[in-house]
N, C-alpha and C positions, 0 to 999 in steps of 0.2 A: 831656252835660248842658250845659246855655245859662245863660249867667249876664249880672249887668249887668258892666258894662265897672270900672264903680266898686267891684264885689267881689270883683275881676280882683286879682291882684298881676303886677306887668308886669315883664318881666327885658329889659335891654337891648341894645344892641350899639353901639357906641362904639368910637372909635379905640383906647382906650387895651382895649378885648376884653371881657368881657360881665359884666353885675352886675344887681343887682337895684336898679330905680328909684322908693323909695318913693313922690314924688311924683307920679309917672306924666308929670313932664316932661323928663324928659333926653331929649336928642336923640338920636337916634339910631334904628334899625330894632327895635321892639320885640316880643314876644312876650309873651301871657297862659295866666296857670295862675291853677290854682282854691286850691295847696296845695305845700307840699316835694312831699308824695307824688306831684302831679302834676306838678310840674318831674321830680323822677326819672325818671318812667315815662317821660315827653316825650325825656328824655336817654335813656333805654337804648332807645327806640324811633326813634333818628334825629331826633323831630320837630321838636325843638327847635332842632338844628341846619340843619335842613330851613326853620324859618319866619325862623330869623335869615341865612339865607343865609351860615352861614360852621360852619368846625369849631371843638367846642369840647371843651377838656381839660375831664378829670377835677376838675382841681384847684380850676375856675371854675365848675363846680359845685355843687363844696365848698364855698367861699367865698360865693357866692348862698346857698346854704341856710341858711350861718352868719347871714350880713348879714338875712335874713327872718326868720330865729327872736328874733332881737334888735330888729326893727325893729317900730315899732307900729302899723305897717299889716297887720300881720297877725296884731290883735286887730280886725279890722273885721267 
């Protein structure tokens, strides 16, 4: 499925290791999902770690999914 970029929630990569960037401008090398559900599938299928060019714990994740369920970009 193809979406606009603006209905994108964009997860980061940054020095300090990977988060979710409500404004869609943190620097950094970033990756788009449609939904948790599709950050999930993205992390259990490599891809995520595949588009951000680096490996990522569980626990950053975690923390992403947390950080997007509370943030209100993801009532867009």
């Amino acid at each position: 499925m193809q979406s606009d970029k603006v209905e994108l929630l964009r997860i980061v990569r940054t020095g300090d290791g990977v988060r979710f960037d409500e404004t869609g401008r943190v620097p950094g090398r970033g990756a788009y999902v449609c939904s948790a559900k599709c950050l999930e599938q993205a992390f259990a299928a490599r891809k995520l770690q595949r588009a951000l060019r680096c490996g990522i714990e569980r626990s950053e994740v975690d923390q992403v999914m947390a950080d997007m369920a509370t943030s209100s970009a993801q009532t867009r």
